[in-house]
C-alpha positions in Angstrom: 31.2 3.7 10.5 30.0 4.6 6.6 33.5 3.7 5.5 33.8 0.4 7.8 30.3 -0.2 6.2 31.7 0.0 2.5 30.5 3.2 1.7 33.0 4.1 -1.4 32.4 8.2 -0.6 31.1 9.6 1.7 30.9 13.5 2.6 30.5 15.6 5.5 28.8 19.2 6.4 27.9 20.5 9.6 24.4 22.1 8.8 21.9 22.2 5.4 23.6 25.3 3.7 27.0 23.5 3.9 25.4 20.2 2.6 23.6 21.7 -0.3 27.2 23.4 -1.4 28.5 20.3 -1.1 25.7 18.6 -3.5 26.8 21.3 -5.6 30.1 20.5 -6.1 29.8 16.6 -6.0 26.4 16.1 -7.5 23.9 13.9 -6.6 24.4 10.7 -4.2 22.5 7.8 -2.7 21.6 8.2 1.0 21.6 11.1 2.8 22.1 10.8 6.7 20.6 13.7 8.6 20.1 15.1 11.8 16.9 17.5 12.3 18.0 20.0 14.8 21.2 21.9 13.5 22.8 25.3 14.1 22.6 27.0 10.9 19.8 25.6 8.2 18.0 22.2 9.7 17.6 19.2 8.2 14.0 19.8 7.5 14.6 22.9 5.5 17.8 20.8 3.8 14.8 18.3 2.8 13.1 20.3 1.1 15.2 21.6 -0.6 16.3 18.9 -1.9 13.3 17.5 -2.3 12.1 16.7 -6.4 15.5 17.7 -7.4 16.9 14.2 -7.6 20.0 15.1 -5.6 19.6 13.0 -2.8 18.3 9.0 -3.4 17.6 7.9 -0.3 17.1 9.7 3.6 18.2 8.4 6.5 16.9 10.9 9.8 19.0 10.5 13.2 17.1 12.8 16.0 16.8 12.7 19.2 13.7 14.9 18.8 10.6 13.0 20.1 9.0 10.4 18.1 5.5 12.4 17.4 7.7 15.2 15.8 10.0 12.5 13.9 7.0 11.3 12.4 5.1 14.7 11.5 9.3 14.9 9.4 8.4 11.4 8.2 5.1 12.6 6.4 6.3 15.8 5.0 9.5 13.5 3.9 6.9 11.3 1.8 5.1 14.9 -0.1 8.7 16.0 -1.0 9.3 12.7 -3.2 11.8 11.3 -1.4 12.2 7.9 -0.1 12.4 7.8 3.5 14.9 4.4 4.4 14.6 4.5 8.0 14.4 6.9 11.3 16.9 5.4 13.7 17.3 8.0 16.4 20.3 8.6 18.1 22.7 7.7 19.1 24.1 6.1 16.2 24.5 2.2 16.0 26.6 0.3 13.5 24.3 -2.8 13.5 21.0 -0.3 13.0 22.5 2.0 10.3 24.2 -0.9 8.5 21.1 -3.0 8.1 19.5 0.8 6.7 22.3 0.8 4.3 21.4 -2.8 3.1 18.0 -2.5 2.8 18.8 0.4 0.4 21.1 -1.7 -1.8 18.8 -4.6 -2.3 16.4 -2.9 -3.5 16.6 -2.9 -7.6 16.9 0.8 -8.6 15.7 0.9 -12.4 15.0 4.5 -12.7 11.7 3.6 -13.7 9.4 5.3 -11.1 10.2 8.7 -12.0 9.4 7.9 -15.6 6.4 6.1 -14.7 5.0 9.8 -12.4 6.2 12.3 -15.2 4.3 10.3 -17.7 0.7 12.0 -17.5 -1.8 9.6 -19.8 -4.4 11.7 -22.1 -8.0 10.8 -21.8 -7.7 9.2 -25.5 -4.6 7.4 -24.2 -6.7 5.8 -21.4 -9.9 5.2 -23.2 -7.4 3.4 -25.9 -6.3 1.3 -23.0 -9.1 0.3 -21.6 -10.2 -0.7 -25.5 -7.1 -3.1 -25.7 -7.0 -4.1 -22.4 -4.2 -3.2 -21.5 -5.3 -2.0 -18.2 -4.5 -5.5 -16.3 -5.4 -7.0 -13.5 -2.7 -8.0 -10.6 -3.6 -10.1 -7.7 -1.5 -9.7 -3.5 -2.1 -12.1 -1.2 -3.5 -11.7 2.4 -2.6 -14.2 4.7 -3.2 -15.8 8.4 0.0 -14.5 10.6 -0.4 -17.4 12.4 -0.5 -20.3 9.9 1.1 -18.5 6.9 -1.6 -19.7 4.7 -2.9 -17.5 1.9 -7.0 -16.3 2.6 -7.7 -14.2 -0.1 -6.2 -11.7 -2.5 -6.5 -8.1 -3.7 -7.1 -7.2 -7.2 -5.0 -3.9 -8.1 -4.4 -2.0 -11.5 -1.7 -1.8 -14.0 -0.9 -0.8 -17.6 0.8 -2.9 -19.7 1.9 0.0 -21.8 2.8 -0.5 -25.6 6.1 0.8 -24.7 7.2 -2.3 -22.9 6.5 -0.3 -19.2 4.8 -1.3 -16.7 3.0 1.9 -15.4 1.5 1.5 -11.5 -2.3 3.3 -10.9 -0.8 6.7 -9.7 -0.8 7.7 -13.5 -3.4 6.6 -14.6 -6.5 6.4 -12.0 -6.7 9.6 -11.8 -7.4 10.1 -15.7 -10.0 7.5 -14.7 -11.3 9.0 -12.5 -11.9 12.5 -14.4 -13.5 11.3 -17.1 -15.7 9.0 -15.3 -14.3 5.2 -16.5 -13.8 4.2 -13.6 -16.5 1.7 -13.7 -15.4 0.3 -16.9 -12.2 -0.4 -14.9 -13.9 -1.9 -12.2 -16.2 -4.2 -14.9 -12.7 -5.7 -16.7 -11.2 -6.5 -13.5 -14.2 -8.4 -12.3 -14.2 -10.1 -15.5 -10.5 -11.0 -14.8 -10.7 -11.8 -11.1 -13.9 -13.7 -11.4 -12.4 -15.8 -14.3 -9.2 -16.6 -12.4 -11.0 -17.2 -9.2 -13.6 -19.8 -10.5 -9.7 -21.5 -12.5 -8.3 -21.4 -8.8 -11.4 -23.0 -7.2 -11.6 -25.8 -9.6 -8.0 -26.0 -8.4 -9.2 -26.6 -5.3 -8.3 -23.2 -3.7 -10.6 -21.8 -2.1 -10.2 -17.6 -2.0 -11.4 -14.8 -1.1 -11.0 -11.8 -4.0 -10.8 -8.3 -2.8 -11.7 -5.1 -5.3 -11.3 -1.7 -4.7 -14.3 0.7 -5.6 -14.2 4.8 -5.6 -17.5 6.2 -3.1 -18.4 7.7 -6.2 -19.0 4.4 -7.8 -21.5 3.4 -5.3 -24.3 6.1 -6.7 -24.7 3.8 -9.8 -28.1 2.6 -9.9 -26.9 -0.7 -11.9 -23.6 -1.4 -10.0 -25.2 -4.2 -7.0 -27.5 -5.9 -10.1 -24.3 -5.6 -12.7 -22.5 -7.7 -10.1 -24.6 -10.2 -8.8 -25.1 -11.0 -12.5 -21.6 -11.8 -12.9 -21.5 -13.8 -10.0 -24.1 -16.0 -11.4 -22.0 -16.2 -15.1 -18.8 -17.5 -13.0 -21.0 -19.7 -10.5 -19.5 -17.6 -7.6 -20.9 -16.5 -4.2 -20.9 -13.4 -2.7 -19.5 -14.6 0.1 -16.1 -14.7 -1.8 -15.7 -11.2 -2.7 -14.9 -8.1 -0.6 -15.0 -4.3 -1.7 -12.6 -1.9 -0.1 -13.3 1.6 -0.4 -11.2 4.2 1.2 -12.8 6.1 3.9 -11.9 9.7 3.2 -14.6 9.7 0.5 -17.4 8.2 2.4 -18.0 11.4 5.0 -21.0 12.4 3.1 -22.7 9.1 1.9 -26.3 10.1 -0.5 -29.4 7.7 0.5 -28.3 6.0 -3.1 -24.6 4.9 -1.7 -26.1 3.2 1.6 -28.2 1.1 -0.9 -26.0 0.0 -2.7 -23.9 -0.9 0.1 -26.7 -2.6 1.7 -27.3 -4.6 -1.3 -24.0 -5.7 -1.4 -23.9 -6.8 2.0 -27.3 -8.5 1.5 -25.9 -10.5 -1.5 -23.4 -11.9 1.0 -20.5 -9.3 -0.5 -18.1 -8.3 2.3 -17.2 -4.6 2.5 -13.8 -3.5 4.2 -12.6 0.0 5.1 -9.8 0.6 3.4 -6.5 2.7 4.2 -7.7 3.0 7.8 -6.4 5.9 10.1 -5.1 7.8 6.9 -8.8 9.4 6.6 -11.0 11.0 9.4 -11.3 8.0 11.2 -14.9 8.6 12.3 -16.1 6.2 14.8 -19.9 7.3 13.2 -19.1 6.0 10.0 -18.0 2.2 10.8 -21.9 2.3 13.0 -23.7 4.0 10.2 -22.2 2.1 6.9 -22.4 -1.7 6.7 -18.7 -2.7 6.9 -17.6 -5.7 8.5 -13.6 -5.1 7.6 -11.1 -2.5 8.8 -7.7 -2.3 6.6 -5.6 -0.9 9.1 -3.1 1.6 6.5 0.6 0.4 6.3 2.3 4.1 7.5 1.3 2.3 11.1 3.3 -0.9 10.5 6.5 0.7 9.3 6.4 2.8 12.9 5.1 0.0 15.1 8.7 -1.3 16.3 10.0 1.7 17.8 7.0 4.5 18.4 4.6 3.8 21.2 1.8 6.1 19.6 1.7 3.7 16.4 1.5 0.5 19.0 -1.6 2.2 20.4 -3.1 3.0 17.3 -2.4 -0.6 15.8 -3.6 -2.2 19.6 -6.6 0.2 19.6 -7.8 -0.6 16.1 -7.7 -4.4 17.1 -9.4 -4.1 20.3 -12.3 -2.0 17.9 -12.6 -4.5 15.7 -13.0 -7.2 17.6 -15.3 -5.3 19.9 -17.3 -4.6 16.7 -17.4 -8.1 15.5 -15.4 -7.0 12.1 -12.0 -8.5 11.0 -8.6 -6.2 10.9 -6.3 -6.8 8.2 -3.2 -4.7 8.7 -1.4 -3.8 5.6 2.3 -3.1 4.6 4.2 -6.0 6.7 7.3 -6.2 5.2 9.1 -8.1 8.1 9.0 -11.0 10.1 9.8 -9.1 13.4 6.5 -7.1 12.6 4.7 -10.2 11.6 5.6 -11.4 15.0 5.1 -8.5 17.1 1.5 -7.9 15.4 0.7 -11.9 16.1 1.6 -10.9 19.5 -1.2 -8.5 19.6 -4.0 -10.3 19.0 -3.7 -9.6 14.9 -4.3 -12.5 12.8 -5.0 -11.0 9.3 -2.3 -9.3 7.1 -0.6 -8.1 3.8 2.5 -7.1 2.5 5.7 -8.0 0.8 7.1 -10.3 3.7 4.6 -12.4 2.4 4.1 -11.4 -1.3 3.7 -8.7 -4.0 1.3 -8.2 -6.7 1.4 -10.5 -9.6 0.1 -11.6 -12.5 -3.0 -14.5 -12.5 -0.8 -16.8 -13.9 2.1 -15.9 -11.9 -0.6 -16.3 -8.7 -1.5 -19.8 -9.5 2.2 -21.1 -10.0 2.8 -19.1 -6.9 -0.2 -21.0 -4.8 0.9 -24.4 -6.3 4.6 -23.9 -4.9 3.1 -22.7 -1.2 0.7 -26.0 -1.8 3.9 -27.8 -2.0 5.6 -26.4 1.0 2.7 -27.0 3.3 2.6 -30.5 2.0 6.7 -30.9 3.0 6.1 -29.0 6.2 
């Protein structure tokens, strides 16, 4: 099949041990197809060791172990650095593993990534940074499933490093985060998103911005009264910004976070728990805290088309939401088949790269003015 495929080599062993002399000898290659359960040395123990060493590019699994215990493998797949390209059971099917195979060559392989996670920024480095602004805002769409029109956007980090790179927030937030500058972070990108929202509304586009806070962020005295003063410099409402927080860090929430949540919500800021079902999930939480948005997390989208637990998960989480009055945005829809399917459920809020990655603000308003024209042609 491999070679019908294209495939220009393509080698063979019969369990992990075999496979890892055969790396040996040939050196490293792009996918590796593996099945979990084998004779000698599974494919789980192959993983990892392979795993970090740069050997193997891509994995492909092909089980017919049940889908709970393929996706426990899919997890651990994700801690070893590798890059899991699909799980597509067995038996084997051409039209299944060649569309694997072409997912894997479209996507452009720059060898910047591991560059980007060895580099390790020094507190000076940051602060330096953050000085020059170099720390950038980038702005992703969400959308309406139904319509395909864009409702607001998220406002994410990156570094526009000197050396021409640019670095994504794993390196870098958690320097922020050590040294406690977070919140200067946070006051630049407001700057930048408020600027480039109050542009887009004289545009006549009217959107919703999204920014990310840390839990620790929300014991700041100042932070509620820092914002709604720069809503009043760029003549905005609170009604047009969210804050997502994660919920893993809001288990233990101190009498001064709940204010400061409550004074966001009172200044007509929305606040959306982000990551969803990655955390501890407590029920408590969403009736204790003042959120009105769930953020469903993105490992449930990738799994929704072929295992039934993530369908109930995804199903469940609507069925909450609505039940609690609070919108569901599900993150990482990268297809149209899961755009479709999660239409199908009820879902009417999403993100991902079927619809559009991060981008500059000018790279956001030429891409809203080319949507504006398609909807106009449509």
């Amino acid at each position: 099949m491999l070679q019908q495929m294209g495939c220009t080599e393509v080698f063979e062993a019969a369990d992990g041990a075999e496979a890892l002399a055969v790396l040996k000898d040939v050196g490293p290659v792009d996918v590796a197809l593996c099945d979990l359960q084998m004779e000698g040395m599974d494919g789980l123990a192959f993983m990892q060791a392979v795993g970090h060493s740069g050997l193997v590019g891509s994995v492909i699994i092909s089980s017919s172990l049940s889908a709970d215990l393929r996706r426990t493998v899919r997890q651990i797949i994700s801690l070893l650095n590798l890059e899991l390209l699909g799980d597509i059971g067995k038996p084997l099917h051409y039209e299944t593993l060649e569309c694997m195979l072409k997912k894997h060559c479209a996507v452009p392989r720059t060898g910047m990534l591991p560059e980007q996670l060895e580099f390790v920024p020094s507190e000076a480095q940051v602060r330096q940074a953050l000085a020059s602004h170099e720390l950038c805002a980038f702005f992703q769409p969400k959308f309406n499933l139904q319509t395909g029109q864009a409702t607001g956007v998220e406002v994410l980090a990156r570094w526009r490093h000197g050396a021409g790179k640019m670095l994504s927030p794993a390196c870098f937030l958690p320097v922020l985060e050590r040294h406690g500058l977070l919140d200067e972070l946070l006051r630049q990108q407001l700057h930048q998103g408020l600027a480039l929202q109050q542009h887009l509304r004289a545009c006549g586009h009217q959107l919703n911005f999204a920014f990310n806070l840390q839990a620790a962020q929300l014991s700041n005295g100042t932070l509620a009264a820092q914002i709604r003063n720069l809503l009043r410099e760029y003549a905005a409402r609170g009604s047009e910004l969210t804050f997502e927080l994660t919920e893993s860090g809001l288990l233990q929430a101190p009498e001064a976070s709940l204010e400061c949540l409550f004074r966001l919500r009172m200044m007509g800021c929305q606040l959306s728990i982000d990551d969803f079902g990655t955390g501890f999930s407590s029920l408590q939480r969403l009736l204790q805290l003042p959120f009105n948005e769930i953020k469903l997390d993105a490992e449930f989208v990738r799994a929704l088309m072929h295992e039934p637990r993530c369908h109930a998960v995804v199903n469940s989480t609507l069925a909450l939401g609505g039940a609690l009055g609070m919108t569901v945005v599900v993150e990482g829809i990268e297809t149209d088949e899961q755009r479709q399917r999660l239409l199908d459920m009820g879902c009417t809020q999403g993100q991902g790269y079927w619809y559009a990655r991060p981008m500059s603000g000018e790279e956001l308003v030429r891409w809203l003015g080319r949507a504006e024209q398609r909807s106009q042609r449509a």
